[in-house]
Biotite code that builds the C-alpha atoms (Angstrom):
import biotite.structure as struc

atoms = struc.array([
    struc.Atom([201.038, 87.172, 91.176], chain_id="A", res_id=1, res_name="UNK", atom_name="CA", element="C"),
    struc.Atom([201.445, 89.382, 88.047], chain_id="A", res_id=2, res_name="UNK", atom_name="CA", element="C"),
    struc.Atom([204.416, 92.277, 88.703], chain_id="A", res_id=3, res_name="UNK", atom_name="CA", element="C"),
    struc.Atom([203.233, 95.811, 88.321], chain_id="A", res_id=4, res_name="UNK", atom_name="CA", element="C"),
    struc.Atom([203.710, 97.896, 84.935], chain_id="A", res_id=5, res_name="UNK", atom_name="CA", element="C"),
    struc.Atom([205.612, 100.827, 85.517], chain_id="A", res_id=6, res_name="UNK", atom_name="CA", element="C"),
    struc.Atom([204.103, 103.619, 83.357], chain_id="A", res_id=7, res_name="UNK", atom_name="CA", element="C"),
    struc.Atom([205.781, 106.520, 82.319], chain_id="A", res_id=8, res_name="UNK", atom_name="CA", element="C"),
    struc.Atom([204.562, 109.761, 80.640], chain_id="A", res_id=9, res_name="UNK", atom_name="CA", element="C"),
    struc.Atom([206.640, 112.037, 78.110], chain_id="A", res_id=10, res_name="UNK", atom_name="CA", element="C"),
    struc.Atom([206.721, 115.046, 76.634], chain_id="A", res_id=11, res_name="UNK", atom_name="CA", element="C"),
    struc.Atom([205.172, 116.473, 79.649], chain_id="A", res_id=12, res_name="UNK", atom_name="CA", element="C"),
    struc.Atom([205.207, 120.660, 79.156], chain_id="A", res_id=13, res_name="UNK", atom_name="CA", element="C"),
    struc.Atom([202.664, 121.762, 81.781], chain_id="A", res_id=14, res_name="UNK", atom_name="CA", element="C"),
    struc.Atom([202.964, 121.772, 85.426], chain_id="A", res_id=15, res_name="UNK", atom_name="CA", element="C"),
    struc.Atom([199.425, 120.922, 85.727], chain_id="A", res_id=16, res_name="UNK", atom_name="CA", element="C"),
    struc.Atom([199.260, 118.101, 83.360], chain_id="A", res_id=17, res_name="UNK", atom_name="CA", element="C"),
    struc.Atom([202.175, 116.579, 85.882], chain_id="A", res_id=18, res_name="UNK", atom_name="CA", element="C"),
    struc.Atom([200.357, 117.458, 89.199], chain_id="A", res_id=19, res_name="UNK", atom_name="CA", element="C"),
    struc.Atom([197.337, 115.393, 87.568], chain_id="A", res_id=20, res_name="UNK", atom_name="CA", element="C"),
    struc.Atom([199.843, 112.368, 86.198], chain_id="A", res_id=21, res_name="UNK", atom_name="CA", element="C"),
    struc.Atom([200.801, 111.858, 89.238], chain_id="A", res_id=22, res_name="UNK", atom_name="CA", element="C"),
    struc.Atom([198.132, 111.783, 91.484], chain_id="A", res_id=23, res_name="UNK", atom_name="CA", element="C"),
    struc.Atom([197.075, 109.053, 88.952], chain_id="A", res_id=24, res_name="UNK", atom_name="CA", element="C"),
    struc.Atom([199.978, 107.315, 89.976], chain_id="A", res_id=25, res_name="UNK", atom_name="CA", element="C"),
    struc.Atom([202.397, 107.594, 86.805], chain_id="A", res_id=26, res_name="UNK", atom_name="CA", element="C"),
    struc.Atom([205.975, 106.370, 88.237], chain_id="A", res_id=27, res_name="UNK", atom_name="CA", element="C"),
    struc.Atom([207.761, 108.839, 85.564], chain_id="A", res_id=28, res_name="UNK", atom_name="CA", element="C"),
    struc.Atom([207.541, 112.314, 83.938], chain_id="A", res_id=29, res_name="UNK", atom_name="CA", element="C"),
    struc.Atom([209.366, 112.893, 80.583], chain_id="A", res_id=30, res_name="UNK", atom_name="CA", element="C"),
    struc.Atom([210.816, 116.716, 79.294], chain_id="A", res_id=31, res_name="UNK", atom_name="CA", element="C"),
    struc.Atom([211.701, 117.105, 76.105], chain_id="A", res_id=32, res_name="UNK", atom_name="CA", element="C"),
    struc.Atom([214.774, 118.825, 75.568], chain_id="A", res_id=33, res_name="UNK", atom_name="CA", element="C"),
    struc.Atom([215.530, 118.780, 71.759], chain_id="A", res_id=34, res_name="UNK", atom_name="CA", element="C"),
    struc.Atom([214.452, 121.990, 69.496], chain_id="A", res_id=35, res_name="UNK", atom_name="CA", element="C"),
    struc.Atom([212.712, 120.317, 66.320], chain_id="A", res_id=36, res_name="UNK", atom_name="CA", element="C"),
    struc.Atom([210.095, 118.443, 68.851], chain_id="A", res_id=37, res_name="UNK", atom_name="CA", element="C"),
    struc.Atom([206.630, 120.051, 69.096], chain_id="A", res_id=38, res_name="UNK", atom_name="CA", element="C"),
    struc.Atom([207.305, 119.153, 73.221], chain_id="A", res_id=39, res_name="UNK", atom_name="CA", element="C"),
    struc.Atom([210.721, 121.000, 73.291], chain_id="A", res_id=40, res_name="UNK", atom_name="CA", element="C"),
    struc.Atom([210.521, 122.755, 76.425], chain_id="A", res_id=41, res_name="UNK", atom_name="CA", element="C"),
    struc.Atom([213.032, 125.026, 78.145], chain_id="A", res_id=42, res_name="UNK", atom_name="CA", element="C"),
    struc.Atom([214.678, 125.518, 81.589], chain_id="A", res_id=43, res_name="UNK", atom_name="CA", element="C"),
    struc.Atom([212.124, 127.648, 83.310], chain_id="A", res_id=44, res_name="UNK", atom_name="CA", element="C"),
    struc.Atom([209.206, 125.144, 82.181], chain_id="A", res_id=45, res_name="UNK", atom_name="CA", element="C"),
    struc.Atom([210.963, 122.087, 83.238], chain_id="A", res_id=46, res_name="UNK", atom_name="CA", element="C"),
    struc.Atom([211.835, 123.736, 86.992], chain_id="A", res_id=47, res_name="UNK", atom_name="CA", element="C"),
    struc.Atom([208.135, 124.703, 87.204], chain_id="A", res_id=48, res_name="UNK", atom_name="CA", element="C"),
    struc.Atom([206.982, 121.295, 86.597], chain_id="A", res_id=49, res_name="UNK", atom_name="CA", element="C"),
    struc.Atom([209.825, 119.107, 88.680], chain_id="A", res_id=50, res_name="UNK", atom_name="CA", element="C"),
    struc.Atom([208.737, 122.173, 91.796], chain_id="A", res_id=51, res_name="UNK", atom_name="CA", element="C"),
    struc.Atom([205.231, 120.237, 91.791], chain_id="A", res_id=52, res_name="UNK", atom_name="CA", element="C"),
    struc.Atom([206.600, 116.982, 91.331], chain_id="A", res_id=53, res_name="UNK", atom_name="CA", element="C"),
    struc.Atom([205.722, 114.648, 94.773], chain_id="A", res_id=54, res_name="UNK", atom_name="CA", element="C"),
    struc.Atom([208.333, 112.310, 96.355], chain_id="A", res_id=55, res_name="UNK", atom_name="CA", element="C"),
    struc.Atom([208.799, 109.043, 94.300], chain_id="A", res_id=56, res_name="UNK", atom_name="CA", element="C"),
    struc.Atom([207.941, 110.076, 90.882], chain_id="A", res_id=57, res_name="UNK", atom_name="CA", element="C"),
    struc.Atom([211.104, 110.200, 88.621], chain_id="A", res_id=58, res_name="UNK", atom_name="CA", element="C"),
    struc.Atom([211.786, 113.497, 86.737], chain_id="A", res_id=59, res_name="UNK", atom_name="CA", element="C"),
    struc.Atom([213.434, 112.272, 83.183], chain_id="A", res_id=60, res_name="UNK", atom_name="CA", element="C"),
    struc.Atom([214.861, 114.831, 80.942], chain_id="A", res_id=61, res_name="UNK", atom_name="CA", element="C"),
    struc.Atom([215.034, 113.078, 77.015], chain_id="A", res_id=62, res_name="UNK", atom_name="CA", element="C"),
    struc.Atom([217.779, 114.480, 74.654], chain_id="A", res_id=63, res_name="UNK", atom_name="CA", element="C"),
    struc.Atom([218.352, 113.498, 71.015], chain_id="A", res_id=64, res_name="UNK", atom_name="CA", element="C"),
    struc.Atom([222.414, 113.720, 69.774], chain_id="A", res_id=65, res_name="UNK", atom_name="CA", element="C"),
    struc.Atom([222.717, 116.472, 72.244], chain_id="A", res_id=66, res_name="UNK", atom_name="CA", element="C"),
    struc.Atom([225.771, 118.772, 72.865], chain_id="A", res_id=67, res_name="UNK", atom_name="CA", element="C"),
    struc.Atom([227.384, 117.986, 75.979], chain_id="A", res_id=68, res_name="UNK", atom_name="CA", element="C"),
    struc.Atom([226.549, 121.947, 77.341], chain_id="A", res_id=69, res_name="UNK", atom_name="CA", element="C"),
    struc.Atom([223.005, 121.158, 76.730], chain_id="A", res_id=70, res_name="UNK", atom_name="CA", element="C"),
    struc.Atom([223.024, 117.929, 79.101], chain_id="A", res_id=71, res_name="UNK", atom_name="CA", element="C"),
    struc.Atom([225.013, 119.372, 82.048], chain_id="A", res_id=72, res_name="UNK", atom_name="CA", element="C"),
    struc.Atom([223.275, 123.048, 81.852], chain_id="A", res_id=73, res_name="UNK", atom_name="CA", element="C"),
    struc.Atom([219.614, 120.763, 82.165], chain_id="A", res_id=74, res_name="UNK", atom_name="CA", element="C"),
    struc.Atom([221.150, 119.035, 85.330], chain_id="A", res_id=75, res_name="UNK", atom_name="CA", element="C"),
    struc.Atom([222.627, 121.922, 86.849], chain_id="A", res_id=76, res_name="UNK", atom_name="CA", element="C"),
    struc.Atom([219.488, 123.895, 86.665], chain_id="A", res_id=77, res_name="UNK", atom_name="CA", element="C"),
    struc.Atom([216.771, 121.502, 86.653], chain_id="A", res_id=78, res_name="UNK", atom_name="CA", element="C"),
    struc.Atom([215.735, 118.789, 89.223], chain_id="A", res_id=79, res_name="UNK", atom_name="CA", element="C"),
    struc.Atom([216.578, 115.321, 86.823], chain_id="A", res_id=80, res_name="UNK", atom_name="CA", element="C"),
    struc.Atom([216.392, 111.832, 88.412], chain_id="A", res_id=81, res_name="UNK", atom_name="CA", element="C"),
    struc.Atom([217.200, 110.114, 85.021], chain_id="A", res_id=82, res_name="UNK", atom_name="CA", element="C"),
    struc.Atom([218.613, 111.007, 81.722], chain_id="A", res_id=83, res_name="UNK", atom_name="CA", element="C"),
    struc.Atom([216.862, 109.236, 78.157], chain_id="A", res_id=84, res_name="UNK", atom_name="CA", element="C"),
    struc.Atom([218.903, 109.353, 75.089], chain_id="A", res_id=85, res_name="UNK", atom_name="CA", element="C"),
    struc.Atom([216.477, 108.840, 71.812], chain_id="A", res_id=86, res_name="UNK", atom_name="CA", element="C"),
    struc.Atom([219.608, 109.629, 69.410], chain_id="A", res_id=87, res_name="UNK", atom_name="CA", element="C"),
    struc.Atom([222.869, 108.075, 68.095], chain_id="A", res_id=88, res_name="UNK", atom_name="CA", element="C"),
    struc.Atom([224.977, 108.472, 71.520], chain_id="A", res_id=89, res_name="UNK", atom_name="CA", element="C"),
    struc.Atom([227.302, 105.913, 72.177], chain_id="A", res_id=90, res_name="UNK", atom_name="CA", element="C"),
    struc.Atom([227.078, 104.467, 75.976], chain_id="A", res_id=91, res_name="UNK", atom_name="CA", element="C"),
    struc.Atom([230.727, 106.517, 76.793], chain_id="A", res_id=92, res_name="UNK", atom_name="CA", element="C"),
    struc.Atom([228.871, 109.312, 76.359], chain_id="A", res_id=93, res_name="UNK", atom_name="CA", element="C"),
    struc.Atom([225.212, 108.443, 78.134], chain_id="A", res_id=94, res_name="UNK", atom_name="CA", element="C"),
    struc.Atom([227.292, 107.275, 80.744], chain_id="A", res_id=95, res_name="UNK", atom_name="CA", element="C"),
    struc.Atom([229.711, 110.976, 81.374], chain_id="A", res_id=96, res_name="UNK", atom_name="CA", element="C"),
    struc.Atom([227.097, 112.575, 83.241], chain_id="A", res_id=97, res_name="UNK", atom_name="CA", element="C"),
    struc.Atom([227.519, 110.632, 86.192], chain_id="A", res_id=98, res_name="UNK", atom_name="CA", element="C"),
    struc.Atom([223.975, 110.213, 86.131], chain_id="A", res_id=99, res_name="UNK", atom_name="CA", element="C"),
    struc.Atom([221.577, 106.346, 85.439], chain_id="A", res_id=100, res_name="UNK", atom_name="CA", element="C"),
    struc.Atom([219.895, 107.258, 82.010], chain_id="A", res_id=101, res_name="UNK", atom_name="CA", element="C"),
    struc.Atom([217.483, 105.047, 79.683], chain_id="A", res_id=102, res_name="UNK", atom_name="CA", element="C"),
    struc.Atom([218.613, 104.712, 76.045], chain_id="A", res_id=103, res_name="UNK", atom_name="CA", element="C"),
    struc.Atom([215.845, 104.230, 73.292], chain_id="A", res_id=104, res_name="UNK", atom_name="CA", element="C"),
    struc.Atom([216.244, 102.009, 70.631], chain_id="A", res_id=105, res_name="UNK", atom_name="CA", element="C"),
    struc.Atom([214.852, 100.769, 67.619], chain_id="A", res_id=106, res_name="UNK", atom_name="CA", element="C"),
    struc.Atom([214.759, 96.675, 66.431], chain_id="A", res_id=107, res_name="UNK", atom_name="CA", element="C"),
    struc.Atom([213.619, 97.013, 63.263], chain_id="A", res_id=108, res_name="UNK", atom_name="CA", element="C"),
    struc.Atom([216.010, 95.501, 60.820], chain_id="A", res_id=109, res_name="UNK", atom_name="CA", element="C"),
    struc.Atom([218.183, 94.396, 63.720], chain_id="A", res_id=110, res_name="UNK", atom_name="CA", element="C"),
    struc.Atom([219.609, 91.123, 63.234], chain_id="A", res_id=111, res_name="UNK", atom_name="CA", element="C"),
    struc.Atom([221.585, 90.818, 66.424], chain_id="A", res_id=112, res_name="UNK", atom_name="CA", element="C"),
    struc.Atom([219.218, 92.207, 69.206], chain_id="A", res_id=113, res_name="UNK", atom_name="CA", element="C"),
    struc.Atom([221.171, 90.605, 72.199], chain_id="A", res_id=114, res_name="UNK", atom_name="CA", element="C"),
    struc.Atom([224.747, 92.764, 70.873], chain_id="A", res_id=115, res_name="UNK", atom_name="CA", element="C"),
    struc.Atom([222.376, 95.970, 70.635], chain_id="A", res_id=116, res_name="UNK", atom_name="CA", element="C"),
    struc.Atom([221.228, 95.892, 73.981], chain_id="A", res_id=117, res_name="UNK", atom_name="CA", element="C"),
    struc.Atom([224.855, 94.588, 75.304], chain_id="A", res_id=118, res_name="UNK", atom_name="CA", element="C"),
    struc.Atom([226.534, 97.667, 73.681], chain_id="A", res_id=119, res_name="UNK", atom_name="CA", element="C"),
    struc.Atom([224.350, 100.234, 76.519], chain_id="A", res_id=120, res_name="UNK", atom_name="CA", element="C"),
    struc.Atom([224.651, 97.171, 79.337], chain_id="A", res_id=121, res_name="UNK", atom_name="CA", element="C"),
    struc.Atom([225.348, 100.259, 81.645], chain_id="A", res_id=122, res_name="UNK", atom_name="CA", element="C"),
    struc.Atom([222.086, 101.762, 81.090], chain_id="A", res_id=123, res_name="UNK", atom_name="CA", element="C"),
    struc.Atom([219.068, 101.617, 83.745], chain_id="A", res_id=124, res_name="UNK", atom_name="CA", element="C"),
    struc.Atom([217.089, 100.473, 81.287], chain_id="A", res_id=125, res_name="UNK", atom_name="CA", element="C"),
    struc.Atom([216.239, 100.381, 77.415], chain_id="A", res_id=126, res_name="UNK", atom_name="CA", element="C"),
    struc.Atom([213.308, 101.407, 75.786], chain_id="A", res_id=127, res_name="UNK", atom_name="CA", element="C"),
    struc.Atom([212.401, 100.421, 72.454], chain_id="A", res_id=128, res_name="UNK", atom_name="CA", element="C"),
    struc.Atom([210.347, 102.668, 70.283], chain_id="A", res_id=129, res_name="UNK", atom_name="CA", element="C"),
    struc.Atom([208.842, 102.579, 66.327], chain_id="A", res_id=130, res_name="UNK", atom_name="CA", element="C"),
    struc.Atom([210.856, 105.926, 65.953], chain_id="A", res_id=131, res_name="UNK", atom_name="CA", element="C"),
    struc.Atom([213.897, 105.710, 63.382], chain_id="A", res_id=132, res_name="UNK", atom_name="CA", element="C"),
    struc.Atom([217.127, 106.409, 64.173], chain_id="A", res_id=133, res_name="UNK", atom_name="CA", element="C"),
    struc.Atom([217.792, 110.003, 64.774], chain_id="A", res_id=134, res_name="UNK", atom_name="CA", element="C"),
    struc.Atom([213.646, 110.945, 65.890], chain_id="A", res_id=135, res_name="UNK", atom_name="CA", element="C"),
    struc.Atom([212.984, 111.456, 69.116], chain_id="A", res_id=136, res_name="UNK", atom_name="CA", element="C"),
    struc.Atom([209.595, 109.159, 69.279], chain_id="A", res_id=137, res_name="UNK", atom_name="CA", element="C"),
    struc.Atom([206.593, 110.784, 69.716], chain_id="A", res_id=138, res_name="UNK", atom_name="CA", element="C"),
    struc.Atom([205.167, 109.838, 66.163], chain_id="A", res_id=139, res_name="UNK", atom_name="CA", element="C"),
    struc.Atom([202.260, 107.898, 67.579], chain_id="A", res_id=140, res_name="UNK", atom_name="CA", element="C"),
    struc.Atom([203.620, 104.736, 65.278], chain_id="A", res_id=141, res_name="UNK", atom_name="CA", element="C"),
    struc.Atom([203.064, 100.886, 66.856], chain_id="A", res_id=142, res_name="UNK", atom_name="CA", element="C"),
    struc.Atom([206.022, 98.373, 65.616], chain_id="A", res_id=143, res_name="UNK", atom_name="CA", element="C"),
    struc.Atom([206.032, 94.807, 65.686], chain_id="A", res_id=144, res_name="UNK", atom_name="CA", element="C"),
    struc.Atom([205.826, 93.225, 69.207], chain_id="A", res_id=145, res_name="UNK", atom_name="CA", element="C"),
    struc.Atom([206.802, 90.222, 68.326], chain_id="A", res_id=146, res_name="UNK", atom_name="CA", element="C"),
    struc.Atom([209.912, 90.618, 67.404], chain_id="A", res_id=147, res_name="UNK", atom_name="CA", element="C"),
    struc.Atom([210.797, 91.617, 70.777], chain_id="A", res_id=148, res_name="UNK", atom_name="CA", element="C"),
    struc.Atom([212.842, 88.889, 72.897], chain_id="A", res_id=149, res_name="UNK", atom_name="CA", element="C"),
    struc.Atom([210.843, 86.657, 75.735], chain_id="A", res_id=150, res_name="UNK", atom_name="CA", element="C"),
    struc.Atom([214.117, 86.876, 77.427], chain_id="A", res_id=151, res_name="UNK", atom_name="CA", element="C"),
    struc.Atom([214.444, 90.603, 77.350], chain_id="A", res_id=152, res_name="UNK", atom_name="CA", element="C"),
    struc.Atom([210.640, 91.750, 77.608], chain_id="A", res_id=153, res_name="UNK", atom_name="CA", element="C"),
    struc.Atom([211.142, 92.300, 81.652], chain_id="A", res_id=154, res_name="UNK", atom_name="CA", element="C"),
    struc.Atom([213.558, 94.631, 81.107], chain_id="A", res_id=155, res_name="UNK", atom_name="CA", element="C"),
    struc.Atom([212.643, 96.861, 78.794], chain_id="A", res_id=156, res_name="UNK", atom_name="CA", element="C"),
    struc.Atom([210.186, 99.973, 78.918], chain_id="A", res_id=157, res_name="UNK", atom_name="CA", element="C"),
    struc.Atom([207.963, 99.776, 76.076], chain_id="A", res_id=158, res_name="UNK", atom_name="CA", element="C"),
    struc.Atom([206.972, 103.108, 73.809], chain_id="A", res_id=159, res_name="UNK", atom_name="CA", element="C"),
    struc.Atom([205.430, 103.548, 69.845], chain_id="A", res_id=160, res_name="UNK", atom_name="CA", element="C"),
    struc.Atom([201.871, 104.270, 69.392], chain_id="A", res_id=161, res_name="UNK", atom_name="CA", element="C"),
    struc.Atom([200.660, 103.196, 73.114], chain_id="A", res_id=162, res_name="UNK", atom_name="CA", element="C"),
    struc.Atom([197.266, 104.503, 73.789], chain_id="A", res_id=163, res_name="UNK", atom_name="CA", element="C"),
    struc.Atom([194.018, 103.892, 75.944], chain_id="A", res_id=164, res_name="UNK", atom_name="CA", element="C"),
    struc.Atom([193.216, 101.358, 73.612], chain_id="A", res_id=165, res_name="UNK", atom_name="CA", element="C"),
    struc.Atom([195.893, 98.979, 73.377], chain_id="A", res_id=166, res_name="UNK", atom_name="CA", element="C"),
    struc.Atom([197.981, 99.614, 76.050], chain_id="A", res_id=167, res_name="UNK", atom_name="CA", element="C"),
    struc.Atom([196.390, 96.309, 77.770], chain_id="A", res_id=168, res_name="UNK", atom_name="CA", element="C"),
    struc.Atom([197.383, 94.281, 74.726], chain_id="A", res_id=169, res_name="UNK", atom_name="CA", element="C"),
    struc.Atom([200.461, 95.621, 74.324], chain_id="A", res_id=170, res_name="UNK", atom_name="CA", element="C"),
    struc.Atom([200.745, 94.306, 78.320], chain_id="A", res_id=171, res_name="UNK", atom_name="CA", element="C"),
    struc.Atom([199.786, 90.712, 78.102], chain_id="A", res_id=172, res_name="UNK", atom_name="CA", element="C"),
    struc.Atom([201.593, 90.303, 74.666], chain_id="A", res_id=173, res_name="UNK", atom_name="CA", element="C"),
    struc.Atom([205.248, 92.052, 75.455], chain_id="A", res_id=174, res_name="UNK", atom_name="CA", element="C"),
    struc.Atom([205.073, 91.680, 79.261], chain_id="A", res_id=175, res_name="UNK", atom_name="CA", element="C"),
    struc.Atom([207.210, 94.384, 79.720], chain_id="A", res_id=176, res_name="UNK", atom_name="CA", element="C"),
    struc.Atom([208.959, 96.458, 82.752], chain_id="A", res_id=177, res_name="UNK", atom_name="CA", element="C"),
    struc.Atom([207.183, 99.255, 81.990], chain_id="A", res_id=178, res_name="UNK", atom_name="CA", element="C"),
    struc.Atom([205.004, 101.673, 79.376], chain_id="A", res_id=179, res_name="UNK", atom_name="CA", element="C"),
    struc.Atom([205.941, 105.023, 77.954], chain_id="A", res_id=180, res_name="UNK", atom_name="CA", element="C"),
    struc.Atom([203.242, 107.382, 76.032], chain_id="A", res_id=181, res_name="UNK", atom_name="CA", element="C"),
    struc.Atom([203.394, 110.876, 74.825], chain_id="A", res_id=182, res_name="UNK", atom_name="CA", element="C"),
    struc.Atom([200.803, 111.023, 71.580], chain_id="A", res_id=183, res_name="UNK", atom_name="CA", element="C"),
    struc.Atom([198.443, 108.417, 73.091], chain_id="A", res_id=184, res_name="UNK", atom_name="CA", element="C"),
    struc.Atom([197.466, 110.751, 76.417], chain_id="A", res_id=185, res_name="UNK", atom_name="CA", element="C"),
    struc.Atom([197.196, 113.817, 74.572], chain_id="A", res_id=186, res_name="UNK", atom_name="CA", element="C"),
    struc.Atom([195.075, 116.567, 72.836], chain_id="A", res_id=187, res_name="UNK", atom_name="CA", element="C"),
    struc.Atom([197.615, 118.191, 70.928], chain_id="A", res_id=188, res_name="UNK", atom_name="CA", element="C"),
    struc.Atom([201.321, 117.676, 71.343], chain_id="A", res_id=189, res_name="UNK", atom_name="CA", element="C"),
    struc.Atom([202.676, 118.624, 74.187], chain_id="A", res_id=190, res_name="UNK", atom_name="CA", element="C"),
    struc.Atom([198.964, 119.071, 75.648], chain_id="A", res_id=191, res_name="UNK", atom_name="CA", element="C"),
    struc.Atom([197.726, 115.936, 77.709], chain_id="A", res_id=192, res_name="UNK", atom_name="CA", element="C"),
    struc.Atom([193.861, 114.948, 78.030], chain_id="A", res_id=193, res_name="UNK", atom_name="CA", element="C"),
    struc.Atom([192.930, 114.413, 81.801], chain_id="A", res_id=194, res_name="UNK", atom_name="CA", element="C"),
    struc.Atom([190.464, 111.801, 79.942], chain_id="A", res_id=195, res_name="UNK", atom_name="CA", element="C"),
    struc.Atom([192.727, 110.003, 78.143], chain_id="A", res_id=196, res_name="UNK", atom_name="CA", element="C"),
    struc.Atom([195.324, 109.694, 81.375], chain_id="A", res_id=197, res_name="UNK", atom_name="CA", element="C"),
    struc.Atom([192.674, 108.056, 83.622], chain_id="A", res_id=198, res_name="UNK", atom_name="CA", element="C"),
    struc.Atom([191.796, 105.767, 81.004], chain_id="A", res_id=199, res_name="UNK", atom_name="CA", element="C"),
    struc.Atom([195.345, 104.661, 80.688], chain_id="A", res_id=200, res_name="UNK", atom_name="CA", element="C"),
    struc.Atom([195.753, 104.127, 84.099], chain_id="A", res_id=201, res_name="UNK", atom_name="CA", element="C"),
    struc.Atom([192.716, 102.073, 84.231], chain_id="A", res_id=202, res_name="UNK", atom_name="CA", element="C"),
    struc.Atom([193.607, 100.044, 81.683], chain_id="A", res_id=203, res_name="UNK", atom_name="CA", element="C"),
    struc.Atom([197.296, 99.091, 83.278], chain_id="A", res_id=204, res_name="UNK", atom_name="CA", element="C"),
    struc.Atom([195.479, 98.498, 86.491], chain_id="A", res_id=205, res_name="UNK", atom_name="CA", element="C"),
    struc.Atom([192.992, 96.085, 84.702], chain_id="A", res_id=206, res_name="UNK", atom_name="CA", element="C"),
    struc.Atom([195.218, 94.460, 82.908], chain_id="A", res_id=207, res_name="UNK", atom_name="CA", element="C"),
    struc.Atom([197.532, 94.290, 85.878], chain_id="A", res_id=208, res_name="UNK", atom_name="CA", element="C"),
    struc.Atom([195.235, 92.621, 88.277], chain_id="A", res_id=209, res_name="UNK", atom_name="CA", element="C"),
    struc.Atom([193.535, 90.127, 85.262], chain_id="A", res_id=210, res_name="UNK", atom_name="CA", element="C"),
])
């Protein structure tokens, strides 16, 4: 029996795009907290959207070389389940917020992929992107699947350039944990198409149950 994919959905800044998410069934909602993104959103926009949210879909709130204040004023005010680091943070300093986070990384030009993802063994889970270091992801940008480790494919949450269109392949190639889109399920940034959501979802299913 083939597990589920966990999909997840960033740069969410519109209540109503999350009430529609997730009564597609998306298991996770990303915010963008970090000022250069086109999906920077602030505190009153991410309360509005984790007040809609339904039980069991996981409010994430992604940062990029944030300040300390930044991270602990988001979780005082706003409803977080799980913190995603797209930056150069070291795993100290993922891990001082007492709460699980994701950290995003990039393999390209990594020779030693095993001592990358050992360095953030505390984190819930890694997601690797096509983003450089330093950019928060979002750029739309596939990377090279292959390169990813049979060993590690369960475990990670896969992002870069997923869309309607080849989210399924990316699925029976990688096999991952999960799938993360922002550019692939929208109409602008920041914006997400109703259209392009339900085709995603049907896709995962498809793929899913093949």
């Amino acid at each position: 029996m083939n597990t589920r994919t966990r999909v997840k959905i960033c740069g969410i800044t519109r209540a109503e795009d999350a009430v529609q998410a997730a009564q597609l069934g998306v298991d996770a909602l990303g915010m963008v907290f970090y000022a250069k993104s086109p999906r920077n959103i602030n505190i009153t926009q991410a309360q509005a959207i984790c007040n809609v949210l339904p039980g069991f879909v996981t409010s994430v709130a992604l940062f990029l070389n944030p300040d300390e204040a930044l991270v602990k004023q988001v979780l005082d005010d706003v409803s977080i389940d799980l913190l995603q680091f797209h930056g150069t943070e070291s795993a100290a300093f993922c891990e001082s917020f007492d709460k699980p986070y994701i950290k995003a990384l990039s393999i390209e030009g990594v020779r030693d992929i095993d001592a990358l993802f050992n360095q953030y063994s505390s984190a819930r889970s890694v997601l690797l992107d096509s983003h450089g270091a330093g950019k928060p992801g979002g750029t739309g940008e596939t990377f090279d699947w292959s390169g990813i480790p049979e060993q590690l494919a369960k475990k990670i949450i896969l992002a870069g350039g997923l869309k309607p269109d080849n989210v399924a392949a990316a699925i029976k190639q990688v096999r991952p944990y999960a799938v993360d889109l922002s550019s692939g399920v929208e109409s602008s940034p920041g914006i997400k198409d109703s259209n392009l959501m339900v085709r995603l979802m049907d896709e995962v299913k498809r793929v899913d149950c093949g």
